[in-house]
DOTI-113259 format. One record per residue (C-alpha): x negated, y negated, z; residue number from 0. Coordinates in nm, 2 decimals. Each point is the difference from the previous one (the first is absolute). Layout:
@xx:X | yy:Y | zz:Z | num:NUM
...
END
This chain:
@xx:9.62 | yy:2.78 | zz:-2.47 | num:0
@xx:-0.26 | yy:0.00 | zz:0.24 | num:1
@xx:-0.33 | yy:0.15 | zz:-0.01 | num:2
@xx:-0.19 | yy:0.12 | zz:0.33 | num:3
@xx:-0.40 | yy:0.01 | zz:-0.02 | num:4
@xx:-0.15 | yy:0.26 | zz:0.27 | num:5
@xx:-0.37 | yy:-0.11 | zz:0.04 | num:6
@xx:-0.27 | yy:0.27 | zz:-0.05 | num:7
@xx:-0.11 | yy:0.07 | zz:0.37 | num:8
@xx:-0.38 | yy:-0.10 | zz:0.01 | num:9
@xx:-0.23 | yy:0.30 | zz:0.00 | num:10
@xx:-0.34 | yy:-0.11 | zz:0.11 | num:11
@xx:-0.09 | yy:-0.31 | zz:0.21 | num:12
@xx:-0.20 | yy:-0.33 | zz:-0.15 | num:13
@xx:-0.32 | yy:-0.07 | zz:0.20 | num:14
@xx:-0.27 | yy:-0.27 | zz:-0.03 | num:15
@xx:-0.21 | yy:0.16 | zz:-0.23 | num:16
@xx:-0.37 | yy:0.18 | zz:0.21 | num:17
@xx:-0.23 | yy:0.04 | zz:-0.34 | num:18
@xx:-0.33 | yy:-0.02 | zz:0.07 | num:19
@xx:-0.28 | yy:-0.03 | zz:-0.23 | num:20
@xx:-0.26 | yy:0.29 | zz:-0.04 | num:21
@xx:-0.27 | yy:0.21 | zz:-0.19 | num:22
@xx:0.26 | yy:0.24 | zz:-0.10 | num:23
@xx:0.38 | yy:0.10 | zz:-0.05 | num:24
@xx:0.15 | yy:0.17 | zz:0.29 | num:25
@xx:0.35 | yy:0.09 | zz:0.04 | num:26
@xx:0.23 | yy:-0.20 | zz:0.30 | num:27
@xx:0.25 | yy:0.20 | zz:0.26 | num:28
@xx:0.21 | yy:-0.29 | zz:0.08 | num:29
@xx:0.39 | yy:0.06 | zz:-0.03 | num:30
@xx:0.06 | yy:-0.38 | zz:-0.15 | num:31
@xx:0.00 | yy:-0.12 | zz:-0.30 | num:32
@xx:-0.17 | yy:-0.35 | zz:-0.14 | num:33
@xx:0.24 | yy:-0.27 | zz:-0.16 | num:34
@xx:-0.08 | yy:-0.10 | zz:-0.32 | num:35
@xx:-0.04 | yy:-0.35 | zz:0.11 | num:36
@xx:-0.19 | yy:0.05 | zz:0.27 | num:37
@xx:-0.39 | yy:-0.15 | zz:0.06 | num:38
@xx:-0.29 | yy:0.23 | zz:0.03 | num:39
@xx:-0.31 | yy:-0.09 | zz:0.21 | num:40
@xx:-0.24 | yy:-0.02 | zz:-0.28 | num:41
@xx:-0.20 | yy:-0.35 | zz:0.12 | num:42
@xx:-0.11 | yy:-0.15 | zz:0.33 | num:43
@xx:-0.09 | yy:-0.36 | zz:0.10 | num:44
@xx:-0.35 | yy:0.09 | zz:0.07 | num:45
@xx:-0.27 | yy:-0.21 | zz:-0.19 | num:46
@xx:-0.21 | yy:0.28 | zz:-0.24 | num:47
@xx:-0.39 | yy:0.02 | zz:0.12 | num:48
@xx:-0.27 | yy:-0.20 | zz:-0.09 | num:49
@xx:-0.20 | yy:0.19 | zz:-0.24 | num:50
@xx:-0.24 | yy:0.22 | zz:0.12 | num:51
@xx:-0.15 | yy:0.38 | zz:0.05 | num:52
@xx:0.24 | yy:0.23 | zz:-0.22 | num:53
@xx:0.23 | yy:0.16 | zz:0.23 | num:54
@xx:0.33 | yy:0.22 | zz:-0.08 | num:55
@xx:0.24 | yy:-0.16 | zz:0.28 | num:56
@xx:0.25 | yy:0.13 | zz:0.24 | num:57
@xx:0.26 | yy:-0.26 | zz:-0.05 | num:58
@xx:0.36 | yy:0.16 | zz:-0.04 | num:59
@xx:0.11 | yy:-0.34 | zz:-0.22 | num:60
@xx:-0.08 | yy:-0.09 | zz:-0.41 | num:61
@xx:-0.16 | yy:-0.36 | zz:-0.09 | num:62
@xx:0.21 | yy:-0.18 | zz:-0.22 | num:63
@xx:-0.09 | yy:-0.03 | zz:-0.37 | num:64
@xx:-0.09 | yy:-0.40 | zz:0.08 | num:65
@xx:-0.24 | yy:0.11 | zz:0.30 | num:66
@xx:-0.33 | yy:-0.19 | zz:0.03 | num:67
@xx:-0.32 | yy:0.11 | zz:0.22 | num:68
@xx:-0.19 | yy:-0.27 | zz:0.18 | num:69
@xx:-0.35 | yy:-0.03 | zz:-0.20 | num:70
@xx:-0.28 | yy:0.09 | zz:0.18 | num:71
@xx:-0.14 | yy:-0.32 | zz:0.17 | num:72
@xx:-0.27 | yy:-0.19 | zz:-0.15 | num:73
@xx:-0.34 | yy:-0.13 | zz:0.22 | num:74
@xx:-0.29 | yy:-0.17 | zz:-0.02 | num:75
@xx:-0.23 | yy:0.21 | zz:-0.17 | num:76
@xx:-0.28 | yy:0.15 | zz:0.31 | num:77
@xx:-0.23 | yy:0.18 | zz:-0.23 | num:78
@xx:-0.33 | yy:0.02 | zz:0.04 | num:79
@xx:-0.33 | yy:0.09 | zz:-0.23 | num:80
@xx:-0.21 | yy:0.30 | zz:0.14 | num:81
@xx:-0.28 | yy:0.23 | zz:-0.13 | num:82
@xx:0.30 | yy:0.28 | zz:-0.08 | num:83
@xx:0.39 | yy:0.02 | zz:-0.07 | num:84
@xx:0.23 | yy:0.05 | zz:0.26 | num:85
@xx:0.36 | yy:0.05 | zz:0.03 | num:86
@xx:0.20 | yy:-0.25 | zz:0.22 | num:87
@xx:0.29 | yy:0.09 | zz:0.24 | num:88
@xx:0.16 | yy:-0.34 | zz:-0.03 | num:89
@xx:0.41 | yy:0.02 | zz:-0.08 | num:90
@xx:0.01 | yy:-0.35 | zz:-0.17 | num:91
@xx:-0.11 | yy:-0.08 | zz:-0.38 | num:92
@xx:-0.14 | yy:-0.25 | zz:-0.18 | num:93
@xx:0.15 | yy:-0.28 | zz:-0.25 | num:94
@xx:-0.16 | yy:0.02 | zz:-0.34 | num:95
@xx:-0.10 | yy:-0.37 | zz:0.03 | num:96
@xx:-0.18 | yy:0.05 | zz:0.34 | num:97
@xx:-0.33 | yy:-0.12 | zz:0.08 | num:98
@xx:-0.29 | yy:0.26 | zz:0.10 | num:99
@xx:-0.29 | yy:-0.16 | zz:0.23 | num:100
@xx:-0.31 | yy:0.14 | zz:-0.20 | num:101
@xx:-0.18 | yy:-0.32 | zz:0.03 | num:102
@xx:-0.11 | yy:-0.28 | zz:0.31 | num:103
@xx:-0.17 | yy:-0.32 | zz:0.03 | num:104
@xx:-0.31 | yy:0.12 | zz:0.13 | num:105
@xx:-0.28 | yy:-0.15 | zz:-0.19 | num:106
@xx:-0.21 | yy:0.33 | zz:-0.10 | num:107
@xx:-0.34 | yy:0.14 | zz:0.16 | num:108
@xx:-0.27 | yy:-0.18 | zz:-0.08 | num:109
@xx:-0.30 | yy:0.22 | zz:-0.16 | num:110
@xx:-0.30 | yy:-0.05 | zz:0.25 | num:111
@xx:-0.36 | yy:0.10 | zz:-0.10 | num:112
@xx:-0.05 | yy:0.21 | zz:0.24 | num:113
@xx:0.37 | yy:0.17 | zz:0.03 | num:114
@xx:0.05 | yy:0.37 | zz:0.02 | num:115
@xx:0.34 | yy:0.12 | zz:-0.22 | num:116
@xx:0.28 | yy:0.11 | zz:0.19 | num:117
@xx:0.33 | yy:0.16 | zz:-0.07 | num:118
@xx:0.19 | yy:-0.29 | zz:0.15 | num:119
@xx:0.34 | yy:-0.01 | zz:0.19 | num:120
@xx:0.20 | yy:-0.21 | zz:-0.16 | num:121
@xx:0.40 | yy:0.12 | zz:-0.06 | num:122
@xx:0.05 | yy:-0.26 | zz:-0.27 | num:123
@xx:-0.24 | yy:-0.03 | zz:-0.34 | num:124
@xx:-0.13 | yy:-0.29 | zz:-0.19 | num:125
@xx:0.10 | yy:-0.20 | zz:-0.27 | num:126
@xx:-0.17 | yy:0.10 | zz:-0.35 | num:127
@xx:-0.10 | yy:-0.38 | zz:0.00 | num:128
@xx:-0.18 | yy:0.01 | zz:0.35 | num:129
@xx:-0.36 | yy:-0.14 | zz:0.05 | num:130
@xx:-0.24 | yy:0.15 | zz:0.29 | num:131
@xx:-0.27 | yy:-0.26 | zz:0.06 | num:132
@xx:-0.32 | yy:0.06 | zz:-0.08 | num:133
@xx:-0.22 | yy:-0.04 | zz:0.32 | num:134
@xx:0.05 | yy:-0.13 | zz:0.33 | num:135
@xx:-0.23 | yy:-0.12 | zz:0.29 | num:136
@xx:-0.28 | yy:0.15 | zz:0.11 | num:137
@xx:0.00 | yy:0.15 | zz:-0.32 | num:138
@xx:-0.03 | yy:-0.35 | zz:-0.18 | num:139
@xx:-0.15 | yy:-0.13 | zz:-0.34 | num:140
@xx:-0.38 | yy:-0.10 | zz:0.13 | num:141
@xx:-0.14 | yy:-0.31 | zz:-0.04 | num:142
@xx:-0.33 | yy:-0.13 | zz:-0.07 | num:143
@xx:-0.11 | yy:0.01 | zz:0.34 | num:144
@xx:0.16 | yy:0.37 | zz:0.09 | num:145
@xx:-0.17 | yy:0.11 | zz:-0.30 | num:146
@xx:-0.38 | yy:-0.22 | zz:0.09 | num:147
@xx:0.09 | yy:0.16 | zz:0.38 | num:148
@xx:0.09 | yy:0.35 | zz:-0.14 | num:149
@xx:0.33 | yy:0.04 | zz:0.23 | num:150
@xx:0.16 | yy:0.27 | zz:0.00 | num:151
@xx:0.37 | yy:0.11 | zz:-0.14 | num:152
@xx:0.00 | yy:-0.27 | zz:-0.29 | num:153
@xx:0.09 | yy:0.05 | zz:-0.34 | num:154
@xx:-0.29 | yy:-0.10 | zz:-0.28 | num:155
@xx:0.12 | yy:-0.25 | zz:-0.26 | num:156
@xx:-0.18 | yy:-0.02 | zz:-0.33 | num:157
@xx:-0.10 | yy:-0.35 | zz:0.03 | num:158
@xx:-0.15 | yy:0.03 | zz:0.41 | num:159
@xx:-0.20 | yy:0.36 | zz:-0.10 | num:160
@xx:-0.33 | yy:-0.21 | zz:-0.03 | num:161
@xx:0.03 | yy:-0.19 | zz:0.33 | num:162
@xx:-0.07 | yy:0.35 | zz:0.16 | num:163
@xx:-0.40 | yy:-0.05 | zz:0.14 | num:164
@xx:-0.12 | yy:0.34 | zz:-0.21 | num:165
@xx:0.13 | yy:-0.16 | zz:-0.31 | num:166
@xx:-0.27 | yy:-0.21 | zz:-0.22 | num:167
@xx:0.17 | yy:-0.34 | zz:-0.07 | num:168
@xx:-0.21 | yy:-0.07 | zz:-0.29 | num:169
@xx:-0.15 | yy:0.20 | zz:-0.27 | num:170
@xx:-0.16 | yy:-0.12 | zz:-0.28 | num:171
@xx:-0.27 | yy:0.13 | zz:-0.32 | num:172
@xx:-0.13 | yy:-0.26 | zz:-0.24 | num:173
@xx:-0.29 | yy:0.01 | zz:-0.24 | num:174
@xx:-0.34 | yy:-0.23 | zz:-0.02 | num:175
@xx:0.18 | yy:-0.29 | zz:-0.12 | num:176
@xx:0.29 | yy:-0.02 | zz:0.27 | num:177
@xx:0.26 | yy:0.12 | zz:-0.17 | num:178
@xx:0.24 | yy:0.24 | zz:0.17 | num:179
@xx:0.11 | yy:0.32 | zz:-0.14 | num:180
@xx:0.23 | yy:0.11 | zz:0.29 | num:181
@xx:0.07 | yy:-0.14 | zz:0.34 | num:182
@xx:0.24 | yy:-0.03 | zz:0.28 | num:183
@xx:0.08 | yy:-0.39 | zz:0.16 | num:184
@xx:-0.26 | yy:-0.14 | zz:-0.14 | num:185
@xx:-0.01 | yy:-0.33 | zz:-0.18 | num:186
@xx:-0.30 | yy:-0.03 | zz:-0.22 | num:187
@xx:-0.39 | yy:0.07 | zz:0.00 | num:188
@xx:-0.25 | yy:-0.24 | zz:-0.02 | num:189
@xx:-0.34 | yy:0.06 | zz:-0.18 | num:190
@xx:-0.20 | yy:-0.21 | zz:0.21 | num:191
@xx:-0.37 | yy:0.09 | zz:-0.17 | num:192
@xx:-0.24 | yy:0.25 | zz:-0.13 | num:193
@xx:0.13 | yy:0.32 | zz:0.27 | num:194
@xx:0.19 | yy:-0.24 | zz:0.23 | num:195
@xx:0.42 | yy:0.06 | zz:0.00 | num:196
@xx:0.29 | yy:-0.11 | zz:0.21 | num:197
@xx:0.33 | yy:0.15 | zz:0.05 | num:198
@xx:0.31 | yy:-0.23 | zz:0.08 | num:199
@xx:0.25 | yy:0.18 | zz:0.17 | num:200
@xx:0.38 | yy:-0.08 | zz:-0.13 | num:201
@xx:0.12 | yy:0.00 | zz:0.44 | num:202
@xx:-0.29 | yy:-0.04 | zz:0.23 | num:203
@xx:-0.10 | yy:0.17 | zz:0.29 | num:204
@xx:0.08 | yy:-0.14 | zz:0.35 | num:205
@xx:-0.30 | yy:-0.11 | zz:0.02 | num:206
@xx:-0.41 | yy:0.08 | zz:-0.13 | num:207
@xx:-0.03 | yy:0.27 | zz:0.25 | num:208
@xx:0.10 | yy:0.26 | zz:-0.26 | num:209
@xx:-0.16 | yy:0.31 | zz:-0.16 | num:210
@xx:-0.12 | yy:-0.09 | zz:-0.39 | num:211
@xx:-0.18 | yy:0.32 | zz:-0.20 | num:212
@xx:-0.11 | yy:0.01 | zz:-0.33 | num:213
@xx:-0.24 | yy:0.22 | zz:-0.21 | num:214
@xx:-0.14 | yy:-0.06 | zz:-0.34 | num:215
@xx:-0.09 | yy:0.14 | zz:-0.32 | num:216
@xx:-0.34 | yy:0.05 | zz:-0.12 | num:217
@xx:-0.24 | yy:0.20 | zz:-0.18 | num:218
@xx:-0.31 | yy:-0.05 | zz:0.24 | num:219
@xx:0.03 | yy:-0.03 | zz:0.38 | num:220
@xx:0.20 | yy:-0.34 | zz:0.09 | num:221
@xx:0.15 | yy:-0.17 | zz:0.38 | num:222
@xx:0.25 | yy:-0.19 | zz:0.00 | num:223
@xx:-0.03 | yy:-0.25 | zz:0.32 | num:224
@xx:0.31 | yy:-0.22 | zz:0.16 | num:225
@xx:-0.11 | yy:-0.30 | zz:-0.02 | num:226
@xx:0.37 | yy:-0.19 | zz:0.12 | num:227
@xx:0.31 | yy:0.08 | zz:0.14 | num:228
@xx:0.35 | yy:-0.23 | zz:0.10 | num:229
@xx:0.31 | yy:0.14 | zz:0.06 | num:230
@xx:0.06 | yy:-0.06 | zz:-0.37 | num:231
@xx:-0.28 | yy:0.13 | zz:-0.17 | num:232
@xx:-0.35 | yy:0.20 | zz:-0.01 | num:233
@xx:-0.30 | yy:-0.09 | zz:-0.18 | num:234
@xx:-0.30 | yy:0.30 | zz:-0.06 | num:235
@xx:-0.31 | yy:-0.07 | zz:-0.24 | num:236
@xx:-0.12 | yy:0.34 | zz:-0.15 | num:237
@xx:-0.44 | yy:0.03 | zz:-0.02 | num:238
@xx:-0.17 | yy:0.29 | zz:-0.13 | num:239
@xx:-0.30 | yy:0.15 | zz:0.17 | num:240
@xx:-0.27 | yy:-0.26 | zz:0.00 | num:241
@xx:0.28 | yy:-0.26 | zz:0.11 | num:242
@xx:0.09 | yy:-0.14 | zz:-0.31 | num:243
@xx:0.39 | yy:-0.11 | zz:-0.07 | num:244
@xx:0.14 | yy:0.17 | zz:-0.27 | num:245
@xx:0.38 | yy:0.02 | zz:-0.12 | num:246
@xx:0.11 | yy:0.40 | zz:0.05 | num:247
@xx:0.18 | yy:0.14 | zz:-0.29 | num:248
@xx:0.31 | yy:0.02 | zz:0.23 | num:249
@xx:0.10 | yy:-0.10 | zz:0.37 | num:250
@xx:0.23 | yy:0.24 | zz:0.22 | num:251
@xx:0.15 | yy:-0.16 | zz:0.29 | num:252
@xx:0.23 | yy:0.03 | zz:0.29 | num:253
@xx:0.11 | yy:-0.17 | zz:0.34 | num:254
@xx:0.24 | yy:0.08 | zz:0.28 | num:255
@xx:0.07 | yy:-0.19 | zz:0.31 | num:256
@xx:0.25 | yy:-0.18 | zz:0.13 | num:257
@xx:0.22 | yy:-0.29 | zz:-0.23 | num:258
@xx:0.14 | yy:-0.34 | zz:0.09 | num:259
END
């Protein structure tokens, strides 16, 4: 026996499906229907954006699940040191292993004697373990000759103070018997005789034309005469009134001029 199948007539026609992808449901109007193996438009071949300013997007298409953003491109690092923050405009970042130019090879300011502070201009800063030098010509260490000429803009040394023409270069107080009790450069003092003394100076005098004073102690009136002078030493005998020598209880003496 044979059977006869009448097909069902088709009530509604297949399209390509039109979905689109929105903010919200919303109900269609076309008379088709979708089959149930058909592709929806869900994905594009469109590379995603570099990352960026947050924005929502107009795009009609979904990313897939296994999407990846370009990273944000990474520069040589352009900051710079200033007196205040500041924000940058730049669309590039930095690598956490970049290198920042804080420092230079420019050997710092020397301190001069005469210089006057300043805020400076520099956009880099120096190393903790810089070194300024100390002084730098005209504004030199003198020598013995700056200091004997008294030129300006030098710096005064310990050692080179005496060399100056207001300083004494030899000061000395011994008693009756030629032994010192305080002094500067001198060597020794010879008791020559009754009243009569010289001085040996420890570094002599550029020559005998120097200025030698002493004074001495006494209970009655006494004068003490120079009675010798070399660029090494001074010699003074010390008389009382009626001209007689006589040793003081002390003798005070000093003597500046120029040294060898």
């Amino acid at each position: 026996m044979s059977i006869n199948v009448t097909p069902i007539p088709r009530l509604i026609d297949l399209a390509a499906p039109a979905f689109t992808l929105g903010t919200a449901n919303a109900a269609g109007a076309a008379p088709t229907a979708v089959a149930s193996d058909s592709t929806l438009l869900a994905f594009d071949t469109t590379l995603p954006a570099a990352t960026g300013t947050a924005a929502v997007g107009t795009a009609t298409t979904a990313p897939r699940r296994d999407h990846v953003h370009a990273g944000t491109g990474l520069a040589a690092p352009a900051l710079t040191l200033g007196t205040a923050n500041s924000a940058g405009s730049a669309s590039t970042a930095l690598a956490t292993d970049s290198t920042l130019l804080a420092f230079d090879t420019t050997v710092p300011t020397t301190i001069a004697y005469s210089a006057s502070a300043a805020a400076g201009s520099a956009v880099v800063t120096s190393r903790r373990d810089h070194t300024h030098g100390m002084v730098a010509a005209p504004d030199a260490v003198a020598t013995q000759a700056e200091m004997e000429a008294e030129t300006a803009d030098r710096l005064v040394t310990a050692e080179l103070m005496h060399f100056g023409p207001s300083a004494a270069k030899v000061w000395c107080r011994a008693d009756a018997a030629g032994n010192i009790t305080t002094s500067y450069n001198m060597t020794s003092v010879t008791d020559d005789a009754t009243g009569v003394i010289t001085f040996n100076y420890a570094t002599d005098f550029s020559s005998s034309d120097h200025i030698a004073l002493v004074c001495v102690a006494h209970a009655t009136l006494l004068v003490a005469t120079q009675t010798g002078r070399t660029a090494g030493t001074t010699s003074y005998t010390a008389r009382i009134a009626d001209g007689t020598a006589t040793d003081p209880g002390a003798w005070s003496l000093i003597a500046m001029g120029d040294q060898a």
